[in-house]
C-alpha positions as YAML, in Angstrom:
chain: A
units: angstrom
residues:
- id: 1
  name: UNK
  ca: [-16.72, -24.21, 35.64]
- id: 2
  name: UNK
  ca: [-17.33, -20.57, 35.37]
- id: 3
  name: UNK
  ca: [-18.78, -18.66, 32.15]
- id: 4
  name: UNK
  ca: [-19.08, -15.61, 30.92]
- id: 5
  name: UNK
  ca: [-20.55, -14.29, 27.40]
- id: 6
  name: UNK
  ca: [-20.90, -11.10, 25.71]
- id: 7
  name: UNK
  ca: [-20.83, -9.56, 22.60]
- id: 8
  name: UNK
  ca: [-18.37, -7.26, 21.03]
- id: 9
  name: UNK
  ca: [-19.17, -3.69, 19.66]
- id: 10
  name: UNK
  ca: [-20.99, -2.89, 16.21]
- id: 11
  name: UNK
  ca: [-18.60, -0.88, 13.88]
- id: 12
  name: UNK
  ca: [-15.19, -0.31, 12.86]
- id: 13
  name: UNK
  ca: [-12.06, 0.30, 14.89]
- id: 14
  name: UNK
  ca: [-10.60, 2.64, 11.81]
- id: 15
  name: UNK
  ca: [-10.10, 6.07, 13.96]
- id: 16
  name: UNK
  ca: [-12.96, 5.15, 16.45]
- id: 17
  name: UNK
  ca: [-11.38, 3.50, 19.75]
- id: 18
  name: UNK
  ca: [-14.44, 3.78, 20.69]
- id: 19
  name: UNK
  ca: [-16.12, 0.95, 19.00]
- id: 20
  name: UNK
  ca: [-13.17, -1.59, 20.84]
- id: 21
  name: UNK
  ca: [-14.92, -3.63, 23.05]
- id: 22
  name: UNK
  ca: [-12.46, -4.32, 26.49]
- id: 23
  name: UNK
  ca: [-12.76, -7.89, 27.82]
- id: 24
  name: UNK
  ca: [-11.08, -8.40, 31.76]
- id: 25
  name: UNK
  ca: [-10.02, -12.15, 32.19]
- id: 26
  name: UNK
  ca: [-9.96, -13.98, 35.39]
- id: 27
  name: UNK
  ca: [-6.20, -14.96, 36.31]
- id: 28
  name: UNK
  ca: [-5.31, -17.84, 34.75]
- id: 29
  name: UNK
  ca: [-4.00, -20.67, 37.26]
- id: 30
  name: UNK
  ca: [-4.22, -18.23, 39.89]
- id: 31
  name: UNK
  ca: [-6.22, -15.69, 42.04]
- id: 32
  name: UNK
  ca: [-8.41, -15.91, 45.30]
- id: 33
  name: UNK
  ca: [-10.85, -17.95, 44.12]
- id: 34
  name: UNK
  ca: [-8.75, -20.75, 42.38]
- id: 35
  name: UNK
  ca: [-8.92, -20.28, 38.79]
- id: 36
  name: UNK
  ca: [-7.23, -23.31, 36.36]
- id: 37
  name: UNK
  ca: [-7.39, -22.89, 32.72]
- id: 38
  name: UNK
  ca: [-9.02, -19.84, 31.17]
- id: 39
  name: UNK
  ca: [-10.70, -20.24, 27.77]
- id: 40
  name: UNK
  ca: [-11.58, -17.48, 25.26]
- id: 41
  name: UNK
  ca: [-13.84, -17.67, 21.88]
- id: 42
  name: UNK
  ca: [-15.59, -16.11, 19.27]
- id: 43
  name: UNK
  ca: [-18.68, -16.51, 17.03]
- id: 44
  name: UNK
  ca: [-20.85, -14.99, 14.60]
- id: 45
  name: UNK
  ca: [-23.74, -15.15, 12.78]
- id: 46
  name: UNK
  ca: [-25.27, -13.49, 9.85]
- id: 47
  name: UNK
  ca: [-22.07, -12.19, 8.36]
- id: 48
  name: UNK
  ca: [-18.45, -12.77, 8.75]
- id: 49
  name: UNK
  ca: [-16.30, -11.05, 10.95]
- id: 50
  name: UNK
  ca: [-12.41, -9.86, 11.24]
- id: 51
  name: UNK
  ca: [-11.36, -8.76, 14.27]
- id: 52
  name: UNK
  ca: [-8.61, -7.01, 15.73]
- id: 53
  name: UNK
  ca: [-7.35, -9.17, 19.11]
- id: 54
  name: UNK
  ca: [-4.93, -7.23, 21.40]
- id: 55
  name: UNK
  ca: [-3.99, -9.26, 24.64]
- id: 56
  name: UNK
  ca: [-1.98, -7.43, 27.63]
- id: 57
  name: UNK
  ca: [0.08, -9.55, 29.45]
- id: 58
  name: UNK
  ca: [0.90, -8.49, 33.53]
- id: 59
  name: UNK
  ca: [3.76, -10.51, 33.62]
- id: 60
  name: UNK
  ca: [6.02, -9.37, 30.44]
- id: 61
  name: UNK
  ca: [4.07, -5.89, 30.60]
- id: 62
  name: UNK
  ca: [2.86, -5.84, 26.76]
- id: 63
  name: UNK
  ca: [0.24, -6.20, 24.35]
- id: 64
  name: UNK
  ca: [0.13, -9.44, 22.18]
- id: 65
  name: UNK
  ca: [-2.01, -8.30, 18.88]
- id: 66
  name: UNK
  ca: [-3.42, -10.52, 15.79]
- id: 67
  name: UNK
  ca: [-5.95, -10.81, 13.45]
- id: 68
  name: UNK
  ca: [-9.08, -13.18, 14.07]
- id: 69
  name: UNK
  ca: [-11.08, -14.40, 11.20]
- id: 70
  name: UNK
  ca: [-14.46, -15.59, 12.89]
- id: 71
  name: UNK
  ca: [-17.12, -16.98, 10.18]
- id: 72
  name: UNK
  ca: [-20.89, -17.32, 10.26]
- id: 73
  name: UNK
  ca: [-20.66, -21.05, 8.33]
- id: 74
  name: UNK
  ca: [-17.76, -22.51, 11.04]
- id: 75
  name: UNK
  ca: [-18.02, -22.82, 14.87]
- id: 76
  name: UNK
  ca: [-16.27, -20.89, 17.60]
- id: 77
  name: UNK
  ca: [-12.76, -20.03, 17.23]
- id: 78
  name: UNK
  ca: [-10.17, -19.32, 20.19]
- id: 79
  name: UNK
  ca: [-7.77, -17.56, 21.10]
- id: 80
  name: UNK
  ca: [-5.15, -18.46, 23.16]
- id: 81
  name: UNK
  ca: [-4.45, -17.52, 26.72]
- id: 82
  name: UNK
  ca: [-1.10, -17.50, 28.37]
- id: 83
  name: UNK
  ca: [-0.82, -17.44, 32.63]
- id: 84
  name: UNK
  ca: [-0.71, -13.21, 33.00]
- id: 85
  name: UNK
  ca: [-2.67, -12.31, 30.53]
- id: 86
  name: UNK
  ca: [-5.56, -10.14, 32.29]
- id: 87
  name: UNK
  ca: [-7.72, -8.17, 29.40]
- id: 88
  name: UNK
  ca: [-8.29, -8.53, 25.71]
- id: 89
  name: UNK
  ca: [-9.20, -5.63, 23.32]
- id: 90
  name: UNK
  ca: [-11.22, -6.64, 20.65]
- id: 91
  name: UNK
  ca: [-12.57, -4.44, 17.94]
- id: 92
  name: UNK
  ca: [-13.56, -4.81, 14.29]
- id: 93
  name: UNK
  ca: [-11.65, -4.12, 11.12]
- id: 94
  name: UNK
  ca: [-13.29, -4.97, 7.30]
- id: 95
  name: UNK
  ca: [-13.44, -8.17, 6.68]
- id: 96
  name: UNK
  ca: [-14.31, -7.67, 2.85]
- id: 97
  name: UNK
  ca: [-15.72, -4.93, 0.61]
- id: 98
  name: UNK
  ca: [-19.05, -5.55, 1.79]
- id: 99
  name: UNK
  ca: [-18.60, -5.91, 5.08]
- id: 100
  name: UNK
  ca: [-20.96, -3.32, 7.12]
- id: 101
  name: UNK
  ca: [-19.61, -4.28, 10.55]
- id: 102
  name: UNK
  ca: [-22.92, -4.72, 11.83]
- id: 103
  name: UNK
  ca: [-23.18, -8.55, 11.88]
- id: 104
  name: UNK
  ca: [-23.38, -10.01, 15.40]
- id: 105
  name: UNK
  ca: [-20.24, -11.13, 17.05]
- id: 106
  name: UNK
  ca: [-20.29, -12.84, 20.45]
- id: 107
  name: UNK
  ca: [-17.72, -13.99, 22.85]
- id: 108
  name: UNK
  ca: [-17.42, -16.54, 25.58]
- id: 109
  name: UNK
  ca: [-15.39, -17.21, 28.51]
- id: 110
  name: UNK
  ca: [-14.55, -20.50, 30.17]
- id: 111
  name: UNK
  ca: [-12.90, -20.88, 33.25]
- id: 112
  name: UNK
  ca: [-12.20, -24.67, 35.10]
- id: 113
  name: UNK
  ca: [-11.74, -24.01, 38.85]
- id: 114
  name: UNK
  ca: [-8.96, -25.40, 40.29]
- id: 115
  name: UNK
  ca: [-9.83, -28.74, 42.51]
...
């Protein structure tokens, strides 16, 4: 099993792209070294978090986009991923009034090599 973690920008995407945070995924059931399934989360801490989730598929050649409600009081929470999906854009958007964008938001990949 292969992981990778990292965390996703500070900040809102409202007007600044620049706070997106650009996640590349290992193929899915595919690629040179053997991938199987690929597994994506979130998690925070100190502060909840909504977050804008924009997956681009190679195969169908488009973006699949939702809304992600990740919460410092729950555990991780996924998101699915389909065979051809190859990078995820991820960026913040207010989650409440109060909501300062500044809590820490983390993500985590799983991948399960192929036998």
């Amino acid at each position: 099993m292969a992981l990778v973690i990292g965390r996703i920008e500070p900040g809102f995407l409202d007007g600044h792209p620049d706070n997106a945070t650009l996640i590349p995924l290992p193929p899915q059931n595919g690629g040179a070294v053997g991938w199987g399934q690929v597994y994506l989360s979130f998690g925070c801490d100190f502060g909840d978090a909504q977050l804008r989730i924009a997956v681009w598929n190679d195969t169908s050649r488009s973006w699949r986009v939702s809304t992600l409600t990740v919460t410092a009081a729950a555990g991780r929470v996924g998101v699915p991923v389909q065979d051809g999906d190859s990078k995820v854009s991820v960026g913040r958007v207010k989650a409440s009034a109060t909501d300062t964008g500044l809590c820490p938001v983390g993500y985590l990949i799983e991948v399960i090599l192929r036998a």
